[in-house]
C-alpha positions as a Markdown table, in Angstrom:
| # | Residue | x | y | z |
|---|---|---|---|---|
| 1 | Unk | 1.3 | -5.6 | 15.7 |
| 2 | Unk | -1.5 | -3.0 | 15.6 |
| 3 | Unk | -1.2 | 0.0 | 13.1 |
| 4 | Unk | -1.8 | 2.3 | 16.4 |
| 5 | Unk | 1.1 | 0.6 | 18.0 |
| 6 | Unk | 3.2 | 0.8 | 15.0 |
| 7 | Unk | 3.1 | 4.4 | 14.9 |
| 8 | Unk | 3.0 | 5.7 | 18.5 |
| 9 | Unk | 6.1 | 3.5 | 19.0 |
| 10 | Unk | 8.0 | 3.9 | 15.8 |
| 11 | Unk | 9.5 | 7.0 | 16.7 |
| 12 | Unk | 10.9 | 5.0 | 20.1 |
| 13 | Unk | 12.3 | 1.7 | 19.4 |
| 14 | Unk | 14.3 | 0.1 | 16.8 |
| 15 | Unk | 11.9 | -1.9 | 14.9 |
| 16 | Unk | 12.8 | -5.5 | 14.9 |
| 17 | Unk | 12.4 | -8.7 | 12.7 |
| 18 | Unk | 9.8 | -11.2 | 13.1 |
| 19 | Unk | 6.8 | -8.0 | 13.2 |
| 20 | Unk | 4.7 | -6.5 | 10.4 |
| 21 | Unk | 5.3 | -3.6 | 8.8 |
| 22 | Unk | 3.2 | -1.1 | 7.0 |
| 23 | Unk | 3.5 | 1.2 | 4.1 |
| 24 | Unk | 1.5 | 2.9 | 1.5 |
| 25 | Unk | 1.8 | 2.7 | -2.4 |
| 26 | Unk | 0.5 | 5.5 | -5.1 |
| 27 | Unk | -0.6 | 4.8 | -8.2 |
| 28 | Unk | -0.1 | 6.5 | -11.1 |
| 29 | Unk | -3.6 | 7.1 | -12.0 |
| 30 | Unk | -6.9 | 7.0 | -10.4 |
| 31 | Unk | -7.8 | 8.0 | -6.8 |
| 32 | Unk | -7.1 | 5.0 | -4.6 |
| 33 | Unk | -4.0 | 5.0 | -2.5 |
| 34 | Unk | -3.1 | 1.3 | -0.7 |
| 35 | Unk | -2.5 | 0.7 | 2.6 |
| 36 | Unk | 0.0 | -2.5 | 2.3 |
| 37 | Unk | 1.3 | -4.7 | 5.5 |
| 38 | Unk | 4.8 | -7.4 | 4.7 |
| 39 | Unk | 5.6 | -9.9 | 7.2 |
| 40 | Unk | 9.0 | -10.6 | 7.7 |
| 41 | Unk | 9.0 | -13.8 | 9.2 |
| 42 | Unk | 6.3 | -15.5 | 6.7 |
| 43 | Unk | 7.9 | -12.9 | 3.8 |
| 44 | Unk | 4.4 | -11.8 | 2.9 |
| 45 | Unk | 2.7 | -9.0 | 1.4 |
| 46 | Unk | -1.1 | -8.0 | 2.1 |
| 47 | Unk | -3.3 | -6.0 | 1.0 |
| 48 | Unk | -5.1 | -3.9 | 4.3 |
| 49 | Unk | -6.5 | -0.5 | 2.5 |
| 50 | Unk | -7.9 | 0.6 | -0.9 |
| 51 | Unk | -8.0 | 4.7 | 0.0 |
| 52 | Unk | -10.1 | 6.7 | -1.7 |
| 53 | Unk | -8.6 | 10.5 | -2.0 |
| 54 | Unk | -8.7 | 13.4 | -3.3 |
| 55 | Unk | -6.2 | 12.8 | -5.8 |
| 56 | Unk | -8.6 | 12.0 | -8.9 |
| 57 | Unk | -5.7 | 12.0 | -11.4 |
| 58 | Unk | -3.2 | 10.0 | -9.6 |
| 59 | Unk | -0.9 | 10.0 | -7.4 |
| 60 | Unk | 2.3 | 10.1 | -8.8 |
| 61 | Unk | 4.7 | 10.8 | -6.5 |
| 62 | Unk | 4.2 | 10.1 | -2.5 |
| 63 | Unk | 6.3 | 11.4 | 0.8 |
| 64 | Unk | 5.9 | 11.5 | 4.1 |
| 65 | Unk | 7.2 | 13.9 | 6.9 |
| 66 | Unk | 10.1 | 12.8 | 9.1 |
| 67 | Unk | 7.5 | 12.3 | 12.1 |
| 68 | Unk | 5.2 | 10.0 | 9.7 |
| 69 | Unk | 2.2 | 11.6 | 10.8 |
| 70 | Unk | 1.5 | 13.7 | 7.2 |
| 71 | Unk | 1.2 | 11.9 | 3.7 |
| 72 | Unk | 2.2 | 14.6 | 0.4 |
| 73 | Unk | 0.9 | 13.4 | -2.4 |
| 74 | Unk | 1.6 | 15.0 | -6.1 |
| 75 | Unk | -1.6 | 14.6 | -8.6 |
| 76 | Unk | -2.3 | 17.0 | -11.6 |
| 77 | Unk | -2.1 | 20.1 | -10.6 |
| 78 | Unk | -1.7 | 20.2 | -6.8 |
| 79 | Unk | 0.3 | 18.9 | -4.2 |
| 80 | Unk | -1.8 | 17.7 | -1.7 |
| 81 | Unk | -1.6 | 17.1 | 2.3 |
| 82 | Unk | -3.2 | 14.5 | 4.4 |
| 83 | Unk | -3.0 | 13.0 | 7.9 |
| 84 | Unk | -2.1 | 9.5 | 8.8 |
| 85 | Unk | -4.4 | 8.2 | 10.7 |
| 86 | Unk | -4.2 | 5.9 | 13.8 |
| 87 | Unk | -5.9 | 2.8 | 11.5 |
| 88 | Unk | -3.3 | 2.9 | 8.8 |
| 89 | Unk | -5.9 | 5.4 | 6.8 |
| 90 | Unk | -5.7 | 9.1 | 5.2 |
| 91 | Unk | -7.8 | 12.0 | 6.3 |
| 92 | Unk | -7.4 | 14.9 | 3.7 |
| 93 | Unk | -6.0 | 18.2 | 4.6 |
| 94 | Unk | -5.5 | 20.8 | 1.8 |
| 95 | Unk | -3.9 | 21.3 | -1.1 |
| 96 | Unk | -1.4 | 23.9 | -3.1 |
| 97 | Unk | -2.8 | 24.8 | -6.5 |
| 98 | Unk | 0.1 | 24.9 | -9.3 |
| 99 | Unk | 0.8 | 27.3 | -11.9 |
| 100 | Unk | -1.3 | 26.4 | -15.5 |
| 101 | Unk | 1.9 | 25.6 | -17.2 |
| 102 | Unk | 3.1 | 23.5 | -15.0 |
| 103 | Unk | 0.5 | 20.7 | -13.4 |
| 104 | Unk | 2.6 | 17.4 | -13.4 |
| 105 | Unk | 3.4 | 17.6 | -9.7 |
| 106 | Unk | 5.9 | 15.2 | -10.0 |
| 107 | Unk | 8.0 | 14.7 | -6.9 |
| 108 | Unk | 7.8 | 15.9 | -3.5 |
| 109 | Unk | 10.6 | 15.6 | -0.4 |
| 110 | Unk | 10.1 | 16.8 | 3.0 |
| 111 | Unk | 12.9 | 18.6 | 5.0 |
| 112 | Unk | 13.7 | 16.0 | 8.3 |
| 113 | Unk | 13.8 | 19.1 | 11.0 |
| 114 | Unk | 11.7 | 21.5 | 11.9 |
| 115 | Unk | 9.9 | 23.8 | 10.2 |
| 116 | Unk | 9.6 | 20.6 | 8.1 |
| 117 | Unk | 9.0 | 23.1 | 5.0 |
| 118 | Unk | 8.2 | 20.3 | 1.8 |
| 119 | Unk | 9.7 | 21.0 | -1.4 |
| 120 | Unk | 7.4 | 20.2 | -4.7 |
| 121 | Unk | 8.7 | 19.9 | -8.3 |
| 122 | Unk | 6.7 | 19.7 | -10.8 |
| 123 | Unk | 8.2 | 18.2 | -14.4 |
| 124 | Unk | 7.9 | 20.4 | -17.2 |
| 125 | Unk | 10.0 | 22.7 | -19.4 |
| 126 | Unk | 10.9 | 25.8 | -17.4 |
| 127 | Unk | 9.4 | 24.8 | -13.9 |
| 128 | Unk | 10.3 | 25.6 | -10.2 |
| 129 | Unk | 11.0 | 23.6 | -7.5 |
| 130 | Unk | 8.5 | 25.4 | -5.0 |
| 131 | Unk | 8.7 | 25.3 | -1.0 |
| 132 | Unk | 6.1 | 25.1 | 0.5 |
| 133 | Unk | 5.6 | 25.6 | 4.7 |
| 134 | Unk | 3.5 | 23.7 | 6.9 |
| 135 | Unk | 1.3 | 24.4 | 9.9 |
| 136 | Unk | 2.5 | 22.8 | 13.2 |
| 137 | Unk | 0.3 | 19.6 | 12.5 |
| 138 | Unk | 2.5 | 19.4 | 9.3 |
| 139 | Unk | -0.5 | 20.0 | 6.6 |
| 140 | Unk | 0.7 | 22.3 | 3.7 |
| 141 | Unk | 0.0 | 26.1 | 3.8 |
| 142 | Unk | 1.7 | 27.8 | 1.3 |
| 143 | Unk | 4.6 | 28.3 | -1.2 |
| 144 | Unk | 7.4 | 30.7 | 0.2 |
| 145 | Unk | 10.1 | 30.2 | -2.4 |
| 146 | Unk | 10.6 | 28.6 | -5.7 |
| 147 | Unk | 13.7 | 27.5 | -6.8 |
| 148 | Unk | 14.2 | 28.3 | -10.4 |
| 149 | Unk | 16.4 | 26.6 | -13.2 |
| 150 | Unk | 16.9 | 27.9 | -16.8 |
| 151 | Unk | 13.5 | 27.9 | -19.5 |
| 152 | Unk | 15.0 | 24.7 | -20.9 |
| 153 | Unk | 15.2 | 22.5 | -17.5 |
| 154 | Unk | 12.8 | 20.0 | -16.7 |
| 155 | Unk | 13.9 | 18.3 | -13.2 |
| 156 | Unk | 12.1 | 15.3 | -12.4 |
| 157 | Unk | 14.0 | 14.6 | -8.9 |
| 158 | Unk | 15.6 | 16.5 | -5.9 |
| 159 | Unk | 16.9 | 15.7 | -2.3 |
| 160 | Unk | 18.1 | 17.7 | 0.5 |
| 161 | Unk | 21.1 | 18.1 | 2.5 |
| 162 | Unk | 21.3 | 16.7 | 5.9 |
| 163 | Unk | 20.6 | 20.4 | 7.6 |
| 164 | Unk | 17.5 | 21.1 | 4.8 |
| 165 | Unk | 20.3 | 24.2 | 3.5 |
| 166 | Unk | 20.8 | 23.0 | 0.3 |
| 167 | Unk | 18.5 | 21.3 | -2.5 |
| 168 | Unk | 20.4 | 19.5 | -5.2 |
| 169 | Unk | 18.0 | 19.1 | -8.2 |
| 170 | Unk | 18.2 | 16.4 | -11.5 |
| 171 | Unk | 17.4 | 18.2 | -14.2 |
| 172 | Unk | 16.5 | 15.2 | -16.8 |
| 173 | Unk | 15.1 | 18.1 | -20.0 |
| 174 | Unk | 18.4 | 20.0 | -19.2 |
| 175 | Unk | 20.8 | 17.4 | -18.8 |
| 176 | Unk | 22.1 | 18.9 | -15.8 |
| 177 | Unk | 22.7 | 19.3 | -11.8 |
| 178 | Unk | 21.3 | 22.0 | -9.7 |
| 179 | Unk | 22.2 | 23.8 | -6.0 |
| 180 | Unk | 20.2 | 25.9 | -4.1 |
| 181 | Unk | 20.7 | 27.0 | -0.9 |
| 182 | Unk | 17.6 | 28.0 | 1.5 |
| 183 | Unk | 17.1 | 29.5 | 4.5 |
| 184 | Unk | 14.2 | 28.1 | 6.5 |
| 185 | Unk | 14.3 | 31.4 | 8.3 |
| 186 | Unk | 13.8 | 33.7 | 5.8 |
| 187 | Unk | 11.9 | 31.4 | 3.3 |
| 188 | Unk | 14.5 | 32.3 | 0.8 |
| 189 | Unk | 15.8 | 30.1 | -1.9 |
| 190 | Unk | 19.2 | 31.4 | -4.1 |
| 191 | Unk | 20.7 | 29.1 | -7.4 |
| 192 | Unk | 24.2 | 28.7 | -6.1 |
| 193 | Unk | 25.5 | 26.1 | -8.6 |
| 194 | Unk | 25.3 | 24.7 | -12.2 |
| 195 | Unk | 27.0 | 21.3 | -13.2 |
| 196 | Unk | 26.3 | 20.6 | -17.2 |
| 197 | Unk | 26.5 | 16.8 | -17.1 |
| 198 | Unk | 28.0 | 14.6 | -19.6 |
| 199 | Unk | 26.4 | 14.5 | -23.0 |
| 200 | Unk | 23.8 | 11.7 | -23.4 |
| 201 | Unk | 23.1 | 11.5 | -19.6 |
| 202 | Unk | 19.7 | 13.3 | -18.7 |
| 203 | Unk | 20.0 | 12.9 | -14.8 |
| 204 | Unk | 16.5 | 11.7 | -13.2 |
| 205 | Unk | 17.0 | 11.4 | -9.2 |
| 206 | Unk | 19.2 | 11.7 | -7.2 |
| 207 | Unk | 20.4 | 10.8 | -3.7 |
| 208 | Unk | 22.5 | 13.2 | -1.0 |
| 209 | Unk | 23.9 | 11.2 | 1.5 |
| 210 | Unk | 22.7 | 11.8 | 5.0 |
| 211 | Unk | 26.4 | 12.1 | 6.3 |
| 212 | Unk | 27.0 | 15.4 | 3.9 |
| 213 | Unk | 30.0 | 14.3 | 2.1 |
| 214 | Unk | 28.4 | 12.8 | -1.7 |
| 215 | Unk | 25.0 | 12.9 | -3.6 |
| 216 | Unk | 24.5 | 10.0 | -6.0 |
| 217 | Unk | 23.1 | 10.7 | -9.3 |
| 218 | Unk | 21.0 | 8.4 | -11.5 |
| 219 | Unk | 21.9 | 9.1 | -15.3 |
| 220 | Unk | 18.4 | 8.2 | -16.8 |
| 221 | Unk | 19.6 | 8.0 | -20.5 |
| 222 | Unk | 23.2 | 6.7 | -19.8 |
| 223 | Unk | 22.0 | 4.0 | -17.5 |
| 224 | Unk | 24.5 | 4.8 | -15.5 |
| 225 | Unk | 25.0 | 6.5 | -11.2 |
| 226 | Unk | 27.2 | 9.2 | -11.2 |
| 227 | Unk | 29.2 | 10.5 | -8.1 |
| 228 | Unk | 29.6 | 14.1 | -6.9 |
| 229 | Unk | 31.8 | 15.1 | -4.0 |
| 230 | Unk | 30.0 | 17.5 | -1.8 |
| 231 | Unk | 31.5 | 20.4 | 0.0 |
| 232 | Unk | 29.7 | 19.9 | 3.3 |
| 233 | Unk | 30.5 | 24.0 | 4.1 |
| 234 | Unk | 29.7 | 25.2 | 1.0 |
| 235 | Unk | 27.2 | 22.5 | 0.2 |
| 236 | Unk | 28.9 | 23.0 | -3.2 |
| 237 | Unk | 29.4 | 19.6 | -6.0 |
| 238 | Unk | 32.1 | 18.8 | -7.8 |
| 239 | Unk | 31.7 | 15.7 | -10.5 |
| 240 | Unk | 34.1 | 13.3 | -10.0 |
| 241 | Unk | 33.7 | 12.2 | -13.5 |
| 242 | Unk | 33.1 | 8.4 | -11.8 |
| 243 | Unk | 30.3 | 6.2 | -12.8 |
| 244 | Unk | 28.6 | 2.6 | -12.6 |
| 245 | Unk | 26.6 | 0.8 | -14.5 |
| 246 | Unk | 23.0 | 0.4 | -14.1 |
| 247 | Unk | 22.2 | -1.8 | -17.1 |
| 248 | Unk | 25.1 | -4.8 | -17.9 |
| 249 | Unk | 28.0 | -3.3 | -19.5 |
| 250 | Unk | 28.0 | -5.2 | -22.7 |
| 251 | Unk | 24.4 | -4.1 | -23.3 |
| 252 | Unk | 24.8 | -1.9 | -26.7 |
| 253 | Unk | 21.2 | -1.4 | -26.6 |
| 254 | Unk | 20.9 | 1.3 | -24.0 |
| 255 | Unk | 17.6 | 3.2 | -25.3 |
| 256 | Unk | 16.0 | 0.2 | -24.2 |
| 257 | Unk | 16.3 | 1.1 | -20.7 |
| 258 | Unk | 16.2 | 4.2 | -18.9 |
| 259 | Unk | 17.6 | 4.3 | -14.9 |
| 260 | Unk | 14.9 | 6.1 | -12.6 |
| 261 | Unk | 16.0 | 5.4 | -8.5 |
| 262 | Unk | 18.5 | 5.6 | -5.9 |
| 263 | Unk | 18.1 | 5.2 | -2.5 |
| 264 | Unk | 20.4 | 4.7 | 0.5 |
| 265 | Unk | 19.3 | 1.6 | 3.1 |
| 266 | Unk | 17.7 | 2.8 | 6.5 |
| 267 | Unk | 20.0 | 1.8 | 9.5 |
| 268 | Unk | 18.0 | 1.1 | 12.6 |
| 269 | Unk | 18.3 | 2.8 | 15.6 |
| 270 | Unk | 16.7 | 3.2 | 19.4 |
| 271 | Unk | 17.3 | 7.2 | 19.5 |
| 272 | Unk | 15.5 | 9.1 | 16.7 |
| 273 | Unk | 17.3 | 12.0 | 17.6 |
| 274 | Unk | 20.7 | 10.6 | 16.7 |
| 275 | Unk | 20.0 | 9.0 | 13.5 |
| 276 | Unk | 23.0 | 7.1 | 11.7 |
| 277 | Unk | 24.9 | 8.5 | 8.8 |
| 278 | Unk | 26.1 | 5.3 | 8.2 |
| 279 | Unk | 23.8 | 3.1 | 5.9 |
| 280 | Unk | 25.3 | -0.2 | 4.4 |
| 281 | Unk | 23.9 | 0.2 | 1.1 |
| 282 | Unk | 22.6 | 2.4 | -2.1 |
| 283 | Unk | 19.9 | 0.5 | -4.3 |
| 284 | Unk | 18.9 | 1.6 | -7.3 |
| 285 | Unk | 16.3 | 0.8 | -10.0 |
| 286 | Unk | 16.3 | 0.7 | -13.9 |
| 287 | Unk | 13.4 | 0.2 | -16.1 |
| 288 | Unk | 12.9 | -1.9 | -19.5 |
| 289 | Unk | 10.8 | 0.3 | -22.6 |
| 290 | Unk | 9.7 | -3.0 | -23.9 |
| 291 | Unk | 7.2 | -5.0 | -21.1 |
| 292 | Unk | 9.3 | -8.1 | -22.9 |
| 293 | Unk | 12.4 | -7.7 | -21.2 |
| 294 | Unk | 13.1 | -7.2 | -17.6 |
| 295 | Unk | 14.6 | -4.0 | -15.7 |
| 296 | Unk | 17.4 | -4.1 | -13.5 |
| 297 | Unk | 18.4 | -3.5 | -9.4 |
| 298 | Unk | 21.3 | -3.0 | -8.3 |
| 299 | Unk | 23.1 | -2.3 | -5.0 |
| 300 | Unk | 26.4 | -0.7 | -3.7 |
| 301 | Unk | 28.0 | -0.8 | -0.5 |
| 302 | Unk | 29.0 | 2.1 | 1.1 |
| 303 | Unk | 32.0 | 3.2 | 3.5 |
| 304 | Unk | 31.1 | 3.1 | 6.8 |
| 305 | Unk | 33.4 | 6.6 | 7.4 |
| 306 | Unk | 33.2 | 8.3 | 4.7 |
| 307 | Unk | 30.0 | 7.3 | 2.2 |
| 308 | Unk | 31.8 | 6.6 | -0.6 |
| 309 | Unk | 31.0 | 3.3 | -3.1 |
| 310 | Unk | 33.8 | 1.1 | -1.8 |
| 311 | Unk | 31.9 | -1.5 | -4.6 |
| 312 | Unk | 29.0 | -2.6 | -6.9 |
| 313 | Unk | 27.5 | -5.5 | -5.2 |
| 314 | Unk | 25.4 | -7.1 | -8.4 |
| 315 | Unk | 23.7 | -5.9 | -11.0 |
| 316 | Unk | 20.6 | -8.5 | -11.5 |
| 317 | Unk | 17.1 | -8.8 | -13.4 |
| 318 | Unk | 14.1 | -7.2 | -12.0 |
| 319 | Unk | 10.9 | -9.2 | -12.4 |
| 320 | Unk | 9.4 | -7.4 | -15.0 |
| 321 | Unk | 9.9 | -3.9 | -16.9 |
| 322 | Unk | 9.0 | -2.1 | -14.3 |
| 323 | Unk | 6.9 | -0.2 | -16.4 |
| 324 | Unk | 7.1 | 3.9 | -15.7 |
| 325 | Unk | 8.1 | 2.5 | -11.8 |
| 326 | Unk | 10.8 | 0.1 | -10.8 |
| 327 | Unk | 11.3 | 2.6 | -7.7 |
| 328 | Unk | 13.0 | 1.0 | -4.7 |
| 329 | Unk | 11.6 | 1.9 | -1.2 |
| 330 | Unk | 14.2 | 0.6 | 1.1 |
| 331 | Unk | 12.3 | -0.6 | 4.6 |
| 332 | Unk | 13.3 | 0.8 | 7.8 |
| 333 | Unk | 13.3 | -2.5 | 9.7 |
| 334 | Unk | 16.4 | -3.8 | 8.2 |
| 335 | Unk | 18.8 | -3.0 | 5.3 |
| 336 | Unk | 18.8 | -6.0 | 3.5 |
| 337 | Unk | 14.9 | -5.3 | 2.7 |
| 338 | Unk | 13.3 | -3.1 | -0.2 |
| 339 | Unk | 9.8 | -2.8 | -1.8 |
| 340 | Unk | 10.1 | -2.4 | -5.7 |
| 341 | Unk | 6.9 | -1.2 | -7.3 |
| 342 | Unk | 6.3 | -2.1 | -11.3 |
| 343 | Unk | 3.6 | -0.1 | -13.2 |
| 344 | Unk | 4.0 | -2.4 | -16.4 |
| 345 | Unk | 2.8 | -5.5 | -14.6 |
| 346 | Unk | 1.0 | -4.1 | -11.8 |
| 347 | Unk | 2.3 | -5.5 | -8.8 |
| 348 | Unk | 4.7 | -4.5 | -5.6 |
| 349 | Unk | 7.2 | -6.7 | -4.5 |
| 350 | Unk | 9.5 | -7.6 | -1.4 |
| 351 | Unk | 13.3 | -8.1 | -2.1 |
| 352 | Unk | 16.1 | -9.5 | 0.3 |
| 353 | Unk | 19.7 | -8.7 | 0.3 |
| 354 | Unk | 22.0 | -12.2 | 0.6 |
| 355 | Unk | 23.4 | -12.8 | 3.8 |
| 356 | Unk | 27.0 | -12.3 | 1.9 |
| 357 | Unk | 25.3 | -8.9 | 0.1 |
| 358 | Unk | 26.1 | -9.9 | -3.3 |
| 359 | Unk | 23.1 | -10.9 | -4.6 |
| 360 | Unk | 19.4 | -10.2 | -3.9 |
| 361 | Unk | 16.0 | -12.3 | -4.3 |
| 362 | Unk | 11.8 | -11.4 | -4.2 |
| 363 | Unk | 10.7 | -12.7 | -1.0 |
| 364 | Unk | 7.1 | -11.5 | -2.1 |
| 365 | Unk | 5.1 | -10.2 | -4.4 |
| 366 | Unk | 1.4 | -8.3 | -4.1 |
| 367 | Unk | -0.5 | -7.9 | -7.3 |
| 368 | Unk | -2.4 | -4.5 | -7.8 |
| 369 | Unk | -5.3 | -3.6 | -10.3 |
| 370 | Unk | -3.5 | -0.5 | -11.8 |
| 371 | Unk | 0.5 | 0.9 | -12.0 |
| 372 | Unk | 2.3 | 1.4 | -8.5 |
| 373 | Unk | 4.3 | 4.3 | -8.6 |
| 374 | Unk | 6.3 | 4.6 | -5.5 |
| 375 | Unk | 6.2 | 3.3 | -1.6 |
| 376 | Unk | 6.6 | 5.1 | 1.4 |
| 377 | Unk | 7.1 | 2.9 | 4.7 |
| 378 | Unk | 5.3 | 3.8 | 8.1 |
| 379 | Unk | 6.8 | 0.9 | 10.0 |
């Protein structure tokens, strides 16, 4: 299928196996962004694009909007905006300039209604989470709010509640959990919640599910996900003082991992305007510090009703360390896929979820000439 057909359509029909699919991969230094195609019914990866952008230090974090039409790209000291072209390319926009003291954009996420405002964090002691609007194209104007945390906090991840209200923030130098509310409105941001976490845990990322009712939290240090009711009035957490493993439980060597991702499976639908709040799985990722010894994935399956882990479905060997990466991108075609990127070895890979969901092999793998960072899927 043609990039231009992948992306008028996508918005339209429920893609379905037996296509290609397309996403783009940043790297975690340079300038070049990839434009990457998988085929699902040969289970192959190539590569279609080297992008040259504006991004000179790296791209270190990627997101696109919920219409797929803008890329958001964190490098040193901006976070940038481009347009996704009908080939599959990028067409640079404009960029928001960050303050001296705080230029490792880090991570972005972009609200899934309208007035699609992007939130940017950038990872350093003492900085905000800013929000930043868009114009009605979706390219970056300008910063309207900043979420603040205490002069010790350094949050590395963040995700949004399913109405863009509330901004739940990992706050890995702090060793805690943030909530914000915001008002799209207004442009106004307000600290509404602090959960100290357990001692030893340093969460990373984190992931609010999109029915309201939990947000996921990876513990980086621990090596372990932590789950946190949500009050889906208040947008309020409380820690349910439940966790999983992310490494194997009889591992004593835990400082030779550290957990990085969690992300909840993409159920397909034919009416983008009624999404489903009911994905089958969360997949996470945990790196190795030694190049060595492998990472680990793992899955968990979810209640249909509710979103709660009904169980941990396996706990398995990545392919490699997985470097400063091992971040899951699950594809939107069907939930037993994922992309896995691994900046040690330099290469993104295709996994498949068992038929019985209690296991997972690569399908395929794509070899790179510098560190993948994360994936973002167009089709």
């Amino acid at each position: 299928m043609a990039f231009l057909s992948i992306l008028s359509l996508a918005a339209f029909a429920a893609p379905v196996l037996g296509e290609t699919h397309y996403f783009f991969s940043g790297f975690f230094s340079g300038s070049t962004i990839v434009g990457v195609e998988f085929d699902d019914a040969t289970d192959t990866l190539s590569l279609k694009q080297n992008i040259s952008t504006n991004a000179s230090s790296g791209s270190k974090w990627i997101a696109l909007d919920k219409r797929k039409q803008n890329l958001y790209v964190g490098t040193t000291g901006y976070f940038q905006s481009y347009a996704v072209a009908s080939n599959g390319s990028l067409e640079y926009k404009n960029q928001i300039a960050l303050p001296s003291n705080c230029q490792n954009a880090n991570f972005l996420r972009a609200a899934s209604a309208s007035p699609y405002v992007v939130f940017g964090t950038p990872y350093s002691t003492g900085c905000s989470t800013q929000a930043i609007t868009v114009d009605e194209s979706g390219t970056l104007q300008s910063t309207v709010a900043n979420l603040t945390y205490s002069n010790s906090s350094g949050v590395h991840g963040i995700d949004l509640s399913p109405n863009n209200d509330f901004v739940y923030s990992a706050d890995d130098m702090g060793n805690a959990v943030w909530v914000h509310s915001f008002d799209a409105t207004t442009g106004t941001a307000e600290e509404i919640q602090y959960l100290a976490a357990p001692t030893g845990a340093n969460p990373r990322h984190l992931a609010a599910h999109p029915n309201g009712q939990w947000v996921y939290v990876v513990y980086e240090e621990s090596n372990q996900l932590a789950t946190y009711k949500r009050n889906n009035e208040t947008g309020l957490l409380t820690d349910m003082n439940t966790t999983y493993p992310l490494i194997p439980e009889t591992y004593t060597n835990t400082s030779s991992y550290w957990a990085d991702e969690a992300m909840f499976s993409l159920p397909t639908t034919t009416n983008s305007s009624t999404p489903s709040t009911s994905p089958k799985y969360l997949i996470t990722g945990t790196r190795s510090r030694s190049t060595l010894s492998p990472g680990y994935i793992s899955a968990f399956a979810l209640d249909a009703s509710t979103g709660a882990i009904t169980s941990q479905l396996f706990l398995i060997p990545s392919s490699a360390s997985g470097g400063s990466a091992n971040a899951v991108a699950p594809a939107p075609f069907s939930e037993e896929y994922f992309a896995i990127t691994d900046s040690g070895a330099n290469f993104v890979e295709m996994w498949k979820i068992d038929g019985s969901g209690v296991g997972a092999e690569k399908v395929a793998r794509l070899g790179l000439g510098s560190g993948p960072a994360n994936v973002v899927w167009i089709d």
